[in-house]
C-alpha positions in Angstrom: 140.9 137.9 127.8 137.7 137.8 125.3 134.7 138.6 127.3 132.2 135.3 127.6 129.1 137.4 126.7 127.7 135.6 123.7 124.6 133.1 124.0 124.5 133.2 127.5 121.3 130.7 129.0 120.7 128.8 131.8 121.5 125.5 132.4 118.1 123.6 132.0 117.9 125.6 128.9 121.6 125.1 127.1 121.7 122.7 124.0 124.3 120.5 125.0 127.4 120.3 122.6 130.1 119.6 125.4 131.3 116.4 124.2 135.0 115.2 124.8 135.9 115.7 121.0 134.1 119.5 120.1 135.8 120.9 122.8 139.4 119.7 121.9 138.4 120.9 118.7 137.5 124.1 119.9 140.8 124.6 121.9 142.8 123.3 119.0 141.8 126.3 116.9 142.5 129.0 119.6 145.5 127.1 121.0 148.6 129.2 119.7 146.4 132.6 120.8 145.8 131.4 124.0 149.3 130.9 125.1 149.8 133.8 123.9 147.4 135.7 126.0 147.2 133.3 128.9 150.5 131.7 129.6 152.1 134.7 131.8 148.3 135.5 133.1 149.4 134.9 136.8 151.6 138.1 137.0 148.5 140.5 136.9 146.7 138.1 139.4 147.8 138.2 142.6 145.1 136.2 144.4 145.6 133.6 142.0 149.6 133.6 142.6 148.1 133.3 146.6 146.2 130.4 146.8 148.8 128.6 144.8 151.6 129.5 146.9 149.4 128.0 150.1 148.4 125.1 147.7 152.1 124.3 147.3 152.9 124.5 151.1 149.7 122.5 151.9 150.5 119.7 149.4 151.6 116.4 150.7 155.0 114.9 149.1 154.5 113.7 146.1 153.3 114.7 142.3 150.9 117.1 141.3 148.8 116.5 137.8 147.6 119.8 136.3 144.7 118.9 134.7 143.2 120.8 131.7 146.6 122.2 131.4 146.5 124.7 128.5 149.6 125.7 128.1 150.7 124.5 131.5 151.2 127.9 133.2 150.0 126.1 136.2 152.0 123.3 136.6 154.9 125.6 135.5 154.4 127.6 138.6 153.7 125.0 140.9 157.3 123.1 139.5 159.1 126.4 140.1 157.8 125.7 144.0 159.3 122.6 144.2 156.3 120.6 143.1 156.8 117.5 140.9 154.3 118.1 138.2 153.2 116.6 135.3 150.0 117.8 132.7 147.3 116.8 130.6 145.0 118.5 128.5 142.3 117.5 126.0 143.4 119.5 123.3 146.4 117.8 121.4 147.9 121.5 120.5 147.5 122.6 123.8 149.9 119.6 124.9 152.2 120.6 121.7 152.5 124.1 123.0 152.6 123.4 126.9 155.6 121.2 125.7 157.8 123.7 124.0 157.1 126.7 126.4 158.0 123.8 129.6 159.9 121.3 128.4 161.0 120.3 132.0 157.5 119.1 132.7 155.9 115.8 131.2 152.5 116.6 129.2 150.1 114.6 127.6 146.5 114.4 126.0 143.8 113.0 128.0 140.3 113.4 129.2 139.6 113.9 133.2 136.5 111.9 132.9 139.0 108.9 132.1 142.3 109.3 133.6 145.1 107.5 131.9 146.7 106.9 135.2 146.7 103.9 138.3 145.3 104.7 141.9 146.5 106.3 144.0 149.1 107.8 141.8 149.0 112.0 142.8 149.6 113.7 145.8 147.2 116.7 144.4 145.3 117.5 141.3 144.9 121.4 140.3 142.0 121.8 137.9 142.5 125.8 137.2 139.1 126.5 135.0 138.8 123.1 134.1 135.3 121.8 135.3 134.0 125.0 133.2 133.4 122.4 130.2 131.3 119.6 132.0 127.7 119.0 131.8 126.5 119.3 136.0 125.4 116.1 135.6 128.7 115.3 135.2 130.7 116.7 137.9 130.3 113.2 140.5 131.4 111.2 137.7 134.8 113.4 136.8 135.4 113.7 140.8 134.7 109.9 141.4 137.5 109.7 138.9 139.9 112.6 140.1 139.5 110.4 143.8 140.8 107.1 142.4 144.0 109.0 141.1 144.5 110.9 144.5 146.1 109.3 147.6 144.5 109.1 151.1 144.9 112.7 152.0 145.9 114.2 148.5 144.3 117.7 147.7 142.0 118.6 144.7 142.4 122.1 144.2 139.6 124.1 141.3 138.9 127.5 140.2 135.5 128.2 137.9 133.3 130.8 136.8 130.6 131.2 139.2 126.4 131.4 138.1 124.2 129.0 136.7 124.7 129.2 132.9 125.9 128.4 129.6 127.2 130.7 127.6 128.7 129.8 123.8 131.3 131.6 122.1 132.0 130.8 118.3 135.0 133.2 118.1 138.0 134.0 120.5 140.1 137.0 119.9 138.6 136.6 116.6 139.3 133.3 115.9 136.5 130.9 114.8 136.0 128.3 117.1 133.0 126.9 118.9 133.5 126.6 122.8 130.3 126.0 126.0 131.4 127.8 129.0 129.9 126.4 132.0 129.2 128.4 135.0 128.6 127.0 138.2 127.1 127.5 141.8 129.7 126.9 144.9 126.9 125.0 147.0 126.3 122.6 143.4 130.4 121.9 143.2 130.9 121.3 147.1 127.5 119.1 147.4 129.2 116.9 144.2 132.3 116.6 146.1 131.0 115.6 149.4 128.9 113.1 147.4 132.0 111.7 145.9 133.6 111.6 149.8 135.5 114.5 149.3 136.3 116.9 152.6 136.0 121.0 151.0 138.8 122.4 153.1 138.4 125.7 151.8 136.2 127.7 149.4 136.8 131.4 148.6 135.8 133.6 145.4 136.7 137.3 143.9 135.9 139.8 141.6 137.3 139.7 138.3 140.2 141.9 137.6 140.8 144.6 134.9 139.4 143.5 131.9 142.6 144.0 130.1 143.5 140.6 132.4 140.6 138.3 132.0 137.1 138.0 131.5 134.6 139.7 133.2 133.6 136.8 135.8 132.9 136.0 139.3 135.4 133.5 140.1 135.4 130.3 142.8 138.4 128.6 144.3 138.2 125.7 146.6 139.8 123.0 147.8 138.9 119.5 148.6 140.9 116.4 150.3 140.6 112.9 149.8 140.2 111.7 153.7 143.2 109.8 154.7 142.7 106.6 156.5 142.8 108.9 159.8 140.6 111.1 158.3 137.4 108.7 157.3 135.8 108.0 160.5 135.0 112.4 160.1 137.4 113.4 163.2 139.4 116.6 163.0 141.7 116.9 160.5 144.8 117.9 161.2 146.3 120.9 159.9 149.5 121.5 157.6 
């Protein structure tokens, strides 16, 4: 994995160019090298392959969305755990690709910040480095939205590059392309879910690995759960 050195500057300080549209763009140009690189990424990470496997035994019946999909290594390993999955990605190549390397799973092009799906409809959402592309500002929004899709009880499950910056990358594995990278603060992603009636259920972070395997990043997971009805009034929840 490219390392995300270039332009690096904090957050009150970034230009933003985040919109919807330059980063599909951006992916779209790095797409086919990507799944190249990133698609069998899970055999060298072991914590990773972890916290999935205890995402998938956690998960209440039902179907999972992997959101900001790539080339839906995610999903892919989730389905092989018996987990109904389906994907969507912003990037219309990324969907293309996700779709010929999986063709057992439904993909499809979308943005998180307006889900093209009813409420209620998941039992969990996994957003794998998919928040990394927001504005802060805009994190309540995106989980106001990734709520109405869950059930009563479904999980949101995220991993993200931890720190308070922006850092801009105009070339991946030298390919031209023009990409933010957002990192952000654990406290700053739990506060916006709690403010968006989320429970965190569990937050945890590493080191990266080799950087033969990815870049060079502190790294976040966490999890969140939409209170069930039994849930709301903030008595203990019961475990699975």
């Amino acid at each position: 994995m490219a390392p995300l050195i270039a332009n690096a500057v904090p957050h009150d300080k970034a230009p933003s160019t985040r919109s919807a549209a330059s980063t599909a763009a951006g992916y779209d140009l790095v797409a086919a090298e990507y799944a190249r690189r990133i698609y069998g990424e899970l055999e060298a990470k072991p914590f990773d392959r972890a916290f999935l496997d205890r995402l998938a035994q956690a998960m209440p019946a039902g179907e999972v969305l992997d959101l900001g999909c790539g080339p839906g290594h995610i999903g892919r390993y989730l389905h092989e755990r018996g987990i109904p999955t389906r994907g969507l990605d912003i990037s219309d190549e990324m969907v293309r690709l996700a779709r010929e390397l999986n063709p057992s799973i439904e993909f499809l092009q979308g943005d998180m910040r307006e889900l093209p799906f009813p409420d209620e409809f998941f039992a969990g959402v996994a957003a794998f480095y998919s928040i990394i592309h927001l504005e802060p500002a805009e994190l309540e929004p995106v989980f106001t939205e990734l709520r109405r899709v869950l059930r009563p009880g479904g999980l949101l499950a995220l991993a993200f590059h931890i720190g308070n910056e922006v850092r801009h990358v105009d070339e991946l594995w030298g390919i031209k392309t023009s990409l933010d990278f957002v990192f952000l603060e654990p406290s700053e992603v739990a506060g916006a879910l709690r403010s968006t009636d989320f429970e965190v259920i569990e937050s945890s972070q590493r080191a990266p690995y080799d950087p033969a395997v990815e870049a060079q990043t502190d790294r976040c997971y966490m999890v969140a759960r939409r209170p069930s009805i039994e849930s709301a009034s903030g008595g203990p929840l019961a475990e699975r």
